[in-house]
C-alpha positions as semicolon CSV with decimal commas, in nm:
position;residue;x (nm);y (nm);z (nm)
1;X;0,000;0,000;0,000
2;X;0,110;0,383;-0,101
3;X;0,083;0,518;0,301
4;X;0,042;0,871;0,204
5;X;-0,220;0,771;-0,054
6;X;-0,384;0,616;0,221
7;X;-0,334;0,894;0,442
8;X;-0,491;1,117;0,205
9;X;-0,764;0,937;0,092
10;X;-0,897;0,875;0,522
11;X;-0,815;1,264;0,531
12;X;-1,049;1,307;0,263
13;X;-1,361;1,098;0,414
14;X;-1,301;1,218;0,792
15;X;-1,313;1,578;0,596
16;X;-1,621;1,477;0,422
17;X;-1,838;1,302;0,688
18;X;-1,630;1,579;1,014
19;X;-1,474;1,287;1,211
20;X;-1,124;1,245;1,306
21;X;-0,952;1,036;1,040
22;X;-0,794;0,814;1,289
23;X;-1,166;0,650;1,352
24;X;-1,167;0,518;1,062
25;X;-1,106;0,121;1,022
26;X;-1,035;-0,011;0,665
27;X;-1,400;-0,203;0,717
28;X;-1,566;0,110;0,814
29;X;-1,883;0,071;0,644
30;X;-2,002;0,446;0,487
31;X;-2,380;0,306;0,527
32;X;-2,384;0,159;0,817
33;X;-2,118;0,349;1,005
34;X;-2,080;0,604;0,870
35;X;-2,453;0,696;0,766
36;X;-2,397;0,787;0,405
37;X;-2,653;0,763;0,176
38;X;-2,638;0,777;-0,176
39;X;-2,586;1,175;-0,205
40;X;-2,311;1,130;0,047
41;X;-2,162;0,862;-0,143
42;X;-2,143;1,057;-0,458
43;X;-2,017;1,401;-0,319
44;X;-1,734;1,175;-0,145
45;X;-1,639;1,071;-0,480
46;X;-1,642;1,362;-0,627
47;X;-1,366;1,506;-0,371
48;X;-1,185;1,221;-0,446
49;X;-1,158;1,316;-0,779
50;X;-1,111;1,661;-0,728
51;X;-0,828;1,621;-0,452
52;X;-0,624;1,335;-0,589
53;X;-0,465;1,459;-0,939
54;X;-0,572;1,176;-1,272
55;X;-0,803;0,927;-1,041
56;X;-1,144;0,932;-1,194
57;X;-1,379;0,644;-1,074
58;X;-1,668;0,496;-1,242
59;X;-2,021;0,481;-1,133
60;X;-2,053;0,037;-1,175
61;X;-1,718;0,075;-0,985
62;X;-1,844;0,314;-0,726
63;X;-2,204;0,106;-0,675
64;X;-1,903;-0,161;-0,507
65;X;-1,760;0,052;-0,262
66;X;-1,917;-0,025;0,074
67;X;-1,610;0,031;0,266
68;X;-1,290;0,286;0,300
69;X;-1,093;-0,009;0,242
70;X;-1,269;-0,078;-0,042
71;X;-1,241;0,320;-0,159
72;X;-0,870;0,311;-0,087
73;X;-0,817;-0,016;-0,256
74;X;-0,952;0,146;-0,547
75;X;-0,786;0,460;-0,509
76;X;-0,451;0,311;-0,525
77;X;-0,524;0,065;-0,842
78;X;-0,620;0,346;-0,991
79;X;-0,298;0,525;-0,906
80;X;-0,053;0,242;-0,977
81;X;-0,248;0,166;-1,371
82;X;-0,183;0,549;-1,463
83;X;0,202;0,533;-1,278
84;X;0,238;0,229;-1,479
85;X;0,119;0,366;-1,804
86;X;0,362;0,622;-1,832
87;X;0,115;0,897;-1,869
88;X;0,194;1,169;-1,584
89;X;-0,150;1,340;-1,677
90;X;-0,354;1,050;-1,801
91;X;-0,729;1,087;-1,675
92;X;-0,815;0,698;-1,782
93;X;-1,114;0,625;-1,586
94;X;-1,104;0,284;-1,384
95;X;-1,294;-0,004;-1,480
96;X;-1,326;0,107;-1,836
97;X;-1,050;-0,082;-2,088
């Protein structure tokens, strides 16, 4: 795991729902534990996208994120396929091909 991606990303979602980021357990559930609903859900994407430069996520990819392990797991596949690809600026969105 990138640590400061991870660091980032629980920065982002503490920001989001105003809890301290060290609360947060990879199985965190944003539904059940957090009380997110679907709104919630998609503005916390959104930041995501906004705050971490070339990671755009798509929506059949975002219906499968029920935890912030499962947001930072996708996070930082998304992050390693466009370091990997060579393209500093590359906005490749994940799941498509």
């Amino acid at each position: 795991m990138n640590d400061s991606l991870t660091i980032k990303v629980r920065k982002i979602v503490a920001g989001h729902f105003g809890i301290d980021p060290n609360r947060l357990a990879d199985d965190s559930q944003f539904c059940d534990d957090l009380r997110a609903d679907w709104f919630d859900r998609l503005e916390l994407i959104i930041a995501i996208e906004d705050q971490i430069a070339g990671i755009e996520i798509d929506d059949i990819v975002v219906d499968h994120i029920d935890t912030v392990g499962d947001l930072i797991r996708v996070v930082e596949s998304r992050y390693k396929k466009k370091a990997t690809a060579g393209w500093p600026g590359s906005q490749q969105r994940v799941g498509a091909s």
